[in-house]
C-alpha positions in Angstrom: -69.8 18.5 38.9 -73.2 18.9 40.4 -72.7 21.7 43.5 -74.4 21.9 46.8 -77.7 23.9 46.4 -77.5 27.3 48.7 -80.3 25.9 51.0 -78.1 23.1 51.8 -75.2 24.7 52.9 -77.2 27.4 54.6 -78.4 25.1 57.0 -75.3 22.7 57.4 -73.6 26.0 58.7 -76.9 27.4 60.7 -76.8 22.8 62.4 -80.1 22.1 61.1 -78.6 19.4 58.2 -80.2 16.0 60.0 -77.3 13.0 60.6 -78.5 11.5 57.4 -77.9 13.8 55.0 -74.4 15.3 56.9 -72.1 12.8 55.9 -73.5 13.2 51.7 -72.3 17.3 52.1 -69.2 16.6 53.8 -67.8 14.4 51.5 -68.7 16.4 49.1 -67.2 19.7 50.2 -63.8 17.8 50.5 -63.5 17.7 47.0 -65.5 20.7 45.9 -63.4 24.3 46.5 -66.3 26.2 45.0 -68.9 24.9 47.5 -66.5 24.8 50.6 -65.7 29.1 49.8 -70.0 29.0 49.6 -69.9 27.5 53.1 -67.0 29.7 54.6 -68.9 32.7 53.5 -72.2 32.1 54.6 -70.7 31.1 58.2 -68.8 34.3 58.1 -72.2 35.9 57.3 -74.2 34.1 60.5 -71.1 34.7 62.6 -71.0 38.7 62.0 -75.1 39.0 62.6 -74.7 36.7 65.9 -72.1 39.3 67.3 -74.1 42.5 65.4 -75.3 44.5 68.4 -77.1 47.0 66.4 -80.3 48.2 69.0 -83.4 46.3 68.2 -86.0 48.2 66.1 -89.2 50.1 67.1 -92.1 47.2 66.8 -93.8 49.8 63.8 -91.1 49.5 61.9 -90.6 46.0 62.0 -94.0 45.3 61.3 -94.5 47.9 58.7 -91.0 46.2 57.2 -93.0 42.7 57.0 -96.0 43.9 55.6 -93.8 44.6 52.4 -92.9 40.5 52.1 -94.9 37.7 51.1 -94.9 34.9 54.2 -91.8 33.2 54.5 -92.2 29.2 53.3 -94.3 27.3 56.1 -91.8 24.9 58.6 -93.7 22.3 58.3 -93.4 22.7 54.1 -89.5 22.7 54.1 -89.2 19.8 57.2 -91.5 17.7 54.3 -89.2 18.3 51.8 -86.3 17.6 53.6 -87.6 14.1 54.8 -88.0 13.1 51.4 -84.6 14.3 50.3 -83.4 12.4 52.8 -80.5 10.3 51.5 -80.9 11.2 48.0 -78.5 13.7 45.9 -81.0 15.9 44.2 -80.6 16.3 40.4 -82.2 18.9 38.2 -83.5 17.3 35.3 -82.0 19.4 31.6 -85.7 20.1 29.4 -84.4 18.5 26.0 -87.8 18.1 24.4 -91.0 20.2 24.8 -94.0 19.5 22.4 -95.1 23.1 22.5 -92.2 24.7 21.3 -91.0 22.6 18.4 -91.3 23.7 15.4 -93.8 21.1 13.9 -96.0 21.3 16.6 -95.5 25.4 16.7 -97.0 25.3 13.2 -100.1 23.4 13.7 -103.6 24.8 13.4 -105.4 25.7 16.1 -104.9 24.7 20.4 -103.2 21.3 21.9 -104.6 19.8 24.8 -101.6 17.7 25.5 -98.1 18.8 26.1 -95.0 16.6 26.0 -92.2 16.8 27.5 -88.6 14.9 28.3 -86.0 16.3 30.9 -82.5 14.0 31.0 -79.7 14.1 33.4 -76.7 12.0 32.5 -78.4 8.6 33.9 -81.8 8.9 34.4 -85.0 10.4 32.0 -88.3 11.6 33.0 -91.1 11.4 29.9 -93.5 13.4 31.1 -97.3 14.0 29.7 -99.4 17.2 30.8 -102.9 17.6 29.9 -105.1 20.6 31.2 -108.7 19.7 32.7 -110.9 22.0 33.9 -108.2 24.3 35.7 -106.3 21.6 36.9 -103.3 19.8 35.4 -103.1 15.8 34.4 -99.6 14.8 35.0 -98.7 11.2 33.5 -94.9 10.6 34.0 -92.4 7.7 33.6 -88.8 7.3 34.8 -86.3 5.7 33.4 -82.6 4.5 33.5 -80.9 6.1 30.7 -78.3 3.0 30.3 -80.5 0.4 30.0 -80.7 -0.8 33.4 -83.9 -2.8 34.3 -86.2 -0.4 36.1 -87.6 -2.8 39.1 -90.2 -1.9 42.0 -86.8 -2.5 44.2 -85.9 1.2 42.8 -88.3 2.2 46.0 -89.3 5.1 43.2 -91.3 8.1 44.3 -92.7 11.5 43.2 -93.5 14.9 44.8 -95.2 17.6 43.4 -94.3 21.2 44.6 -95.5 24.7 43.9 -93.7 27.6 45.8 -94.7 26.7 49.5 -97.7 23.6 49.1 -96.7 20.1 48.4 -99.5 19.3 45.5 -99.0 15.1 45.1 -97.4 12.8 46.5 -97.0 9.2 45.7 -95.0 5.9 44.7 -94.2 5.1 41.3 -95.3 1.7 39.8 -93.0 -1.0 39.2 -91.6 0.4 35.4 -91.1 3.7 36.7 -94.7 4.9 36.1 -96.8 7.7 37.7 -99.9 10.2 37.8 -101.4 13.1 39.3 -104.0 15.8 39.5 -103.1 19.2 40.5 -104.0 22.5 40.7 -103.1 24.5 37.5 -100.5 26.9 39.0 -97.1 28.5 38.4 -93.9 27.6 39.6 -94.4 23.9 40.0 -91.4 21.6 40.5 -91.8 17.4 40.0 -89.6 15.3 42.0 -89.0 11.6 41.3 -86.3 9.5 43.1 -84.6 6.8 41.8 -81.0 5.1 42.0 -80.4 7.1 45.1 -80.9 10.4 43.1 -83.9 12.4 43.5 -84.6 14.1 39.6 -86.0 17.5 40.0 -87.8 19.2 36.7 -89.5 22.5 36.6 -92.4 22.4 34.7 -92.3 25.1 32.0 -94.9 27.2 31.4 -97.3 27.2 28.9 -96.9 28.8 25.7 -99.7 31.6 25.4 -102.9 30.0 24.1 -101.4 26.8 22.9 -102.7 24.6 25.8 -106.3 24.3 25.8 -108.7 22.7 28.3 -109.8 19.2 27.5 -113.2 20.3 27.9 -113.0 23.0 25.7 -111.3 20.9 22.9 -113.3 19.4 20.1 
């Protein structure tokens, strides 16, 4: 069983969980014991720091405290998010094939400039291409329905591309499930594709040291 990610319940128990999504969560915490205990303690958490009445800390401290944490993510970077999740069960994707770690490719002369790679959940497959240009990264992806359903443009399929607290690409798949973009070359980037109301998230790996070269670079 796919649980309820922390985020979610966090803000079903804080009321921020739009009317959309609310009924998706509830159904599933009536059959889930795991993620209803998740719920029951995180309410029991908000509930004791509403009624804490510890006195309020000088201003120095608090902003010397800050000052030690990176900016929590933007509003207007999680409300994006959220919209697009909206209806869909998000999935992550299990990596099951990665060009630069198999052995044949591992054993090859010299740097790739291409990097393959396939994530499957129990339905659905993303076949995913990554090429390095110039300090950016060529993404070329396709979707697909694991059990042999036609893949139609009535699949309303889109992608996201994320990296920590920026939205990188954005876009609507072709009608086979298709897709590219162009983003900046940086860590922690997550891909997003929705399809048959599920929204397939895949973290992109990172790079082997050395083994993915520029395209400008390779000869």
């Amino acid at each position: 069983m796919t649980h309820l990610r922390t985020a979610e319940l966090a803000d079903l128990a804080d009321g921020l969980i739009d009317s959309a999504s609310r009924p998706r969560l509830e159904a599933h915490l009536a059959g889930c014991a795991e993620c209803a205990a998740e719920l029951a303690a995180i309410e029991g958490l908000l509930a004791a720091m509403r009624a804490d009445r510890t006195p309020e800390p000088l201003a120095p401290v608090v902003t010397r405290a800050v000052d030690l944490f990176p900016p929590a993510r933007p509003e207007p970077f999680r409300a994006r998010v959220r919209a697009w999740l909206a209806g869909l069960e998000e999935v992550a994707g299990r990596l099951v094939f990665d060009s630069l770690r198999e052995p044949s490719f591992a054993a090859a002369r010299g740097s790739v400039a291409s990097r393959r790679l396939r994530y499957e959940t129990a339905d659905l497959e993303l076949d995913l291409a990554v090429e390095r240009r110039g300090g950016r990264l060529a993404l070329t992806g396709q979707v697909i329905d694991s059990r042999g359903v036609e893949w139609n443009a009535a699949s309303g399929s889109r992608f996201l591309v994320v990296a920590h607290d920026d939205t990188l690409a954005a876009g609507e798949a072709d009608p086979i499930g298709e897709f590219s973009a162009t983003v900046e070359d940086r860590p922690g980037i997550v891909i997003l594709v929705s399809g048959r109301g599920r929204a397939l998230s895949c973290a992109l790996p990172p790079p082997a040291a050395g083994s993915l070269a520029n395209t400008d670079d390779a000869e």
